[in-house]
PyMOL commands that place a pseudoatom at each C-alpha (Angstrom):
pseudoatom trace, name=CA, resn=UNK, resi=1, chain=A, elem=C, hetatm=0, pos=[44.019, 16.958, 31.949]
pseudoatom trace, name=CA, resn=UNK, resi=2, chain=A, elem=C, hetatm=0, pos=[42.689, 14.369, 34.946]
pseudoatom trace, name=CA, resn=UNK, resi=3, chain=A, elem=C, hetatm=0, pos=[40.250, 11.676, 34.274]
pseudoatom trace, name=CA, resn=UNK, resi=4, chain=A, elem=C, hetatm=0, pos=[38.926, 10.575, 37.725]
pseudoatom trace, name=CA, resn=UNK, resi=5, chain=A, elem=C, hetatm=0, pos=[37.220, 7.604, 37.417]
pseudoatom trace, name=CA, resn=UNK, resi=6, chain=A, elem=C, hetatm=0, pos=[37.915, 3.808, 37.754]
pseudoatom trace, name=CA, resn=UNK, resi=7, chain=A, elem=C, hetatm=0, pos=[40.038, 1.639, 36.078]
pseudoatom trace, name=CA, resn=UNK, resi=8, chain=A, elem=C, hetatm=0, pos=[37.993, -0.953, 34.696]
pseudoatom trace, name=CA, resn=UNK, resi=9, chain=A, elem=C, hetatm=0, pos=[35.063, 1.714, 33.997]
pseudoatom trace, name=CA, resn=UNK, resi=10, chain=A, elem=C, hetatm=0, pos=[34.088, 1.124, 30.152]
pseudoatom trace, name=CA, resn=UNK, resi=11, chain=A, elem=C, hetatm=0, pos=[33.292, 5.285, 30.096]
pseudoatom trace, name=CA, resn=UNK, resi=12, chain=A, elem=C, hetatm=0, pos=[36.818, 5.817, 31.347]
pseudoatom trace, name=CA, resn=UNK, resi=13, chain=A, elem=C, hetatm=0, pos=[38.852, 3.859, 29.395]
pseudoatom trace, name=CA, resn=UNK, resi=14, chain=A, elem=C, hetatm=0, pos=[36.794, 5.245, 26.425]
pseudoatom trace, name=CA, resn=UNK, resi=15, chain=A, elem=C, hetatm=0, pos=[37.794, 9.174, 27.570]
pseudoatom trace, name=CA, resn=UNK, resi=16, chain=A, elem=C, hetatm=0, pos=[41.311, 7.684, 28.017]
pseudoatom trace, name=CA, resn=UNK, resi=17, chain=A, elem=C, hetatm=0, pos=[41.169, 6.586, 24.939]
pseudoatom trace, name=CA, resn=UNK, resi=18, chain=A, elem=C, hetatm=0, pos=[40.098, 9.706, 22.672]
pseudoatom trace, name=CA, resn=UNK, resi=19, chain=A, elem=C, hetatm=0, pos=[42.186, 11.501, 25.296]
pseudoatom trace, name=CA, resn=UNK, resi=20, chain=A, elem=C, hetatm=0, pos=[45.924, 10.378, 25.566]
pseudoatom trace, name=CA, resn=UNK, resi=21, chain=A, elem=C, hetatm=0, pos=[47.180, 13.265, 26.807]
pseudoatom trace, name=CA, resn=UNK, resi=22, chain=A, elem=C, hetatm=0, pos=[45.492, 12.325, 29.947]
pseudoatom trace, name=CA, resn=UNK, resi=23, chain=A, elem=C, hetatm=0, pos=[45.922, 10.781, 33.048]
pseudoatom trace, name=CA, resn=UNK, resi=24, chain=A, elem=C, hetatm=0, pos=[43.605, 8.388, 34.591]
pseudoatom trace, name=CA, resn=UNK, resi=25, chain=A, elem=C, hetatm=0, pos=[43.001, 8.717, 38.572]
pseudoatom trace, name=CA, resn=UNK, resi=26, chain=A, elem=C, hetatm=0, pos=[41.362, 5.751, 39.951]
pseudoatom trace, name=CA, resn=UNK, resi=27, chain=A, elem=C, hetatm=0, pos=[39.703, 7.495, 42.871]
pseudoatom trace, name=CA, resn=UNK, resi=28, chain=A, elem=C, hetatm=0, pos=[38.843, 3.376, 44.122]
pseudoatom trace, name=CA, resn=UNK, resi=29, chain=A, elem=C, hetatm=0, pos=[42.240, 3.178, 44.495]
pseudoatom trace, name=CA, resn=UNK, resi=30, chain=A, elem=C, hetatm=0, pos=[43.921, 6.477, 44.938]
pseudoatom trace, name=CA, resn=UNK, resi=31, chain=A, elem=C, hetatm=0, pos=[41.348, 8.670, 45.993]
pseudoatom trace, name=CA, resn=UNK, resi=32, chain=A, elem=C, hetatm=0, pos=[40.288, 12.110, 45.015]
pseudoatom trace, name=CA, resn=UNK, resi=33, chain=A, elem=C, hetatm=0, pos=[42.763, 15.457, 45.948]
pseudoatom trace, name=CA, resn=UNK, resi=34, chain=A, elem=C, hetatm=0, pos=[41.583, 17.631, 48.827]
pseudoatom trace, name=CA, resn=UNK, resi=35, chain=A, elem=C, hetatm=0, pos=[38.796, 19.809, 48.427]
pseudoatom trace, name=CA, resn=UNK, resi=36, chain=A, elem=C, hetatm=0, pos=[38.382, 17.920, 44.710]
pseudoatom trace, name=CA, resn=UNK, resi=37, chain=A, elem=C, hetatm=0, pos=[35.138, 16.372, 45.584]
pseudoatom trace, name=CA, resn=UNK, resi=38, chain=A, elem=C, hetatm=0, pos=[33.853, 19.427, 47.227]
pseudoatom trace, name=CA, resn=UNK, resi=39, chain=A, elem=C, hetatm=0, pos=[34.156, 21.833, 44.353]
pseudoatom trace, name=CA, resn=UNK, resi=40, chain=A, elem=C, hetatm=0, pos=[32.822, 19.338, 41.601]
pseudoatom trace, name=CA, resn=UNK, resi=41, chain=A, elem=C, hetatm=0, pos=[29.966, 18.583, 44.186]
pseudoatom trace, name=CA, resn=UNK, resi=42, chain=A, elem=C, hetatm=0, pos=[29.336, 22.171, 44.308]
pseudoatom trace, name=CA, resn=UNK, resi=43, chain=A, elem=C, hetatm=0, pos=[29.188, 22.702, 40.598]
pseudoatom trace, name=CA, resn=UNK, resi=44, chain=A, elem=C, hetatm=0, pos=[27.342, 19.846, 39.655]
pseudoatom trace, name=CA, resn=UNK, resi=45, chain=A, elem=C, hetatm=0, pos=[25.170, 19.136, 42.573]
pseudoatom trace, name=CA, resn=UNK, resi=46, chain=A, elem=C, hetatm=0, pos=[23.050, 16.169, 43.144]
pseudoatom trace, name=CA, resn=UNK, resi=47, chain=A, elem=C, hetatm=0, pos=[24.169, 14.837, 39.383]
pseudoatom trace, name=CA, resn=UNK, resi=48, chain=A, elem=C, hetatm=0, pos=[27.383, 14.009, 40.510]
pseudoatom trace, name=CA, resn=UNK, resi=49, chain=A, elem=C, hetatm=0, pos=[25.813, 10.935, 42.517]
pseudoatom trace, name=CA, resn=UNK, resi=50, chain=A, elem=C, hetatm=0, pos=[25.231, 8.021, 40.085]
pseudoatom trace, name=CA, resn=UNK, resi=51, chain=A, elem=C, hetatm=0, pos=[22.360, 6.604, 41.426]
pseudoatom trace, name=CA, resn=UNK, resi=52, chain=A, elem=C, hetatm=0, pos=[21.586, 4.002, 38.441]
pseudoatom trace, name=CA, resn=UNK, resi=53, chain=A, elem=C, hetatm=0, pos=[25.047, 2.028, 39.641]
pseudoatom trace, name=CA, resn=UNK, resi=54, chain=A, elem=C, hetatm=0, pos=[24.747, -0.954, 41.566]
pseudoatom trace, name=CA, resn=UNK, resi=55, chain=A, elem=C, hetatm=0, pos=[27.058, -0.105, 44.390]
pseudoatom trace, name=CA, resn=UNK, resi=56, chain=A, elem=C, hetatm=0, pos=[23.413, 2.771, 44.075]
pseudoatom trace, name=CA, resn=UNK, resi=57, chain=A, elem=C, hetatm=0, pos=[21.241, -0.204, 44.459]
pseudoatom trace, name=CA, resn=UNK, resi=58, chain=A, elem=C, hetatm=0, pos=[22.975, -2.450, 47.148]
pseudoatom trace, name=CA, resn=UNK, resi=59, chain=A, elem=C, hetatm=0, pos=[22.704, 0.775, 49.953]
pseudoatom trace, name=CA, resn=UNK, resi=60, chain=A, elem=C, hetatm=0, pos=[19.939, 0.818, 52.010]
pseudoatom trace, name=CA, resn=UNK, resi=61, chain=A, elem=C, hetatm=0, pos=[17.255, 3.777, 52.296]
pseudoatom trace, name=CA, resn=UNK, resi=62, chain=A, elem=C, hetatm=0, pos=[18.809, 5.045, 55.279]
pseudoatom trace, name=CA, resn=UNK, resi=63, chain=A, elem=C, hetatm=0, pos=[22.581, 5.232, 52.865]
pseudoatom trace, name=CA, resn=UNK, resi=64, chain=A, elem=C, hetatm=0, pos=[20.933, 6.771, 50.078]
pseudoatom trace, name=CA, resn=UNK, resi=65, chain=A, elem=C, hetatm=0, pos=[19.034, 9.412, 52.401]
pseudoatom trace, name=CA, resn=UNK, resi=66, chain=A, elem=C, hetatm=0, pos=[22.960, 10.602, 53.142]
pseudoatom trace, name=CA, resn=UNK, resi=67, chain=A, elem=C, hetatm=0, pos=[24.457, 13.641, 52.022]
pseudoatom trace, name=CA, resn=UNK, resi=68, chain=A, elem=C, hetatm=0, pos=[25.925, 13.129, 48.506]
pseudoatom trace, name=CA, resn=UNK, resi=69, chain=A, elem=C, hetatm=0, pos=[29.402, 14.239, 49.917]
pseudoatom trace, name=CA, resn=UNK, resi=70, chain=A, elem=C, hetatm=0, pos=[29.525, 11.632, 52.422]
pseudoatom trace, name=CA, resn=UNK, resi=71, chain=A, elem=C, hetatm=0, pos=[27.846, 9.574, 49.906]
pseudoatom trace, name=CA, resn=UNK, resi=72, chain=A, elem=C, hetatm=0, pos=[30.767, 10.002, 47.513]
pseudoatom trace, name=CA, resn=UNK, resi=73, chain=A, elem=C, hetatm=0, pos=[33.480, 9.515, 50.014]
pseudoatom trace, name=CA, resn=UNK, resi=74, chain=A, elem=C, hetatm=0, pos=[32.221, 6.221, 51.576]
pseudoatom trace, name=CA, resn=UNK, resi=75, chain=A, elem=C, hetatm=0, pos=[31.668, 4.742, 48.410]
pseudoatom trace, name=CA, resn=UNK, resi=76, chain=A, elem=C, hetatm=0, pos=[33.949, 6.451, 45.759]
pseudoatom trace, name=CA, resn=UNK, resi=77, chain=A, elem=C, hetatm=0, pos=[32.128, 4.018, 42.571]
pseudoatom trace, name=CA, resn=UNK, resi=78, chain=A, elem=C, hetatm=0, pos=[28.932, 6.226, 43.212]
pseudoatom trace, name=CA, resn=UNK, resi=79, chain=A, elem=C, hetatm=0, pos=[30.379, 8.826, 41.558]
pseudoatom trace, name=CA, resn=UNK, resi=80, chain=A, elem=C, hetatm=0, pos=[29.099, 9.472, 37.708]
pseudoatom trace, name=CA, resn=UNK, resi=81, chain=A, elem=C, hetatm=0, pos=[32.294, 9.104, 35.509]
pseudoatom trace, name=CA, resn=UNK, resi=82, chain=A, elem=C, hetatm=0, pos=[34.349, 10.215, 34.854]
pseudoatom trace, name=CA, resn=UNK, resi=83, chain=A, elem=C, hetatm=0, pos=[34.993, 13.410, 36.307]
pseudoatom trace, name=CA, resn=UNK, resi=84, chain=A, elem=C, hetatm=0, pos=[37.297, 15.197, 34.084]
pseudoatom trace, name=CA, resn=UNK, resi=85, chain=A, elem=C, hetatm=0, pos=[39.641, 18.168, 35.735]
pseudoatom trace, name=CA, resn=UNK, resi=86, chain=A, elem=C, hetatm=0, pos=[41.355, 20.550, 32.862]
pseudoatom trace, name=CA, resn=UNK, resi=87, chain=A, elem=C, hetatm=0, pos=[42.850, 23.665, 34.009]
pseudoatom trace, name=CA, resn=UNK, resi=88, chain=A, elem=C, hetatm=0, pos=[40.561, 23.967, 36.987]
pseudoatom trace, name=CA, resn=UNK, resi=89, chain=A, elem=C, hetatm=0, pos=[37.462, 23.271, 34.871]
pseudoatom trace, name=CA, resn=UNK, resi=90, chain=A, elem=C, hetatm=0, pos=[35.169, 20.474, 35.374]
pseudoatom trace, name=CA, resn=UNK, resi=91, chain=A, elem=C, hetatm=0, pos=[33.394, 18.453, 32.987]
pseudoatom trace, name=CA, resn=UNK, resi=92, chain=A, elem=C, hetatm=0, pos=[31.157, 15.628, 34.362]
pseudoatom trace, name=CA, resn=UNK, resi=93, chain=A, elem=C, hetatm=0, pos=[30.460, 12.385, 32.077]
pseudoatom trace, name=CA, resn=UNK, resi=94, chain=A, elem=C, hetatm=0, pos=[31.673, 10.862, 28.489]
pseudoatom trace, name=CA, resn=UNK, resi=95, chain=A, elem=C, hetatm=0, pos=[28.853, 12.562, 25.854]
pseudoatom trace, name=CA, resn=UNK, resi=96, chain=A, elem=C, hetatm=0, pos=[29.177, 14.442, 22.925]
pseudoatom trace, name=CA, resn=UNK, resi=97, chain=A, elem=C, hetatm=0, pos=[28.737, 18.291, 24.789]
pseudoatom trace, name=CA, resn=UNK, resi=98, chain=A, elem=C, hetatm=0, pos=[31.799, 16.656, 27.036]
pseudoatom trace, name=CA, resn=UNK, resi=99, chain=A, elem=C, hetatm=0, pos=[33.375, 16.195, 23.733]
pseudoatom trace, name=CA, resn=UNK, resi=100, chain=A, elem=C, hetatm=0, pos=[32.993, 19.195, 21.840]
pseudoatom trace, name=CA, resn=UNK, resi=101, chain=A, elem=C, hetatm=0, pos=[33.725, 21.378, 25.072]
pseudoatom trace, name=CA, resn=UNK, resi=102, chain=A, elem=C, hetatm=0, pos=[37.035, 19.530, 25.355]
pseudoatom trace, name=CA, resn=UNK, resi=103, chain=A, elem=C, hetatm=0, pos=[37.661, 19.703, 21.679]
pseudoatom trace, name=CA, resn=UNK, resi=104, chain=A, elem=C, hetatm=0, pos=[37.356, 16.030, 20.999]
pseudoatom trace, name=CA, resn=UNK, resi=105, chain=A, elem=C, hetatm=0, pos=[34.430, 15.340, 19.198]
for i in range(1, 105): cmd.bond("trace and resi %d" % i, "trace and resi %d" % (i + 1))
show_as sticks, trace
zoom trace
């Protein structure tokens, strides 16, 4: 199982901690796979933009008007985290469904 996130992300060290058989993927720092972004942007739409970060509230009007792909790859923190990949499932986020769907709650 993949935890894409960032490193010093409170969320993600939290999922990384209830989940040691992980692996943490800074996507600040290493980026997101190929076609990655795409597919999670496609299942989870518009929700996969965090737009109550601060990296959210230092773009301008014309940034935020963007498409959320382009969005996302220009400014990776943007991203709601973490992003968790297991066995080409996605699971968006650090709550209790997230939990009990990956059998950790």
């Amino acid at each position: 199982m993949k935890i894409y996130g960032l490193k010093n992300c409170d969320t993600c060290r939290k999922a990384l901690k209830e989940r040691p058989d992980s692996v943490l993927v800074d996507i600040r720092a290493d980026g997101m796979p190929e076609g990655l972004l795409e597919a999670a942007l496609a299942q989870f739409g518009a929700k996969l933009v965090n737009t109550r970060s601060t990296t959210w509230r230092g773009l301008s009007e014309e940034e935020r008007s963007g498409e959320p792909l382009e969005l996302l790859r220009a400014h990776p923190a943007l991203m709601k985290r973490p992003l968790i990949e297991r066995d080409g499932e996605f699971f968006l986020g650090w709550d209790q469904n997230t939990k009990a769907a990956l059998g950790a709650a």
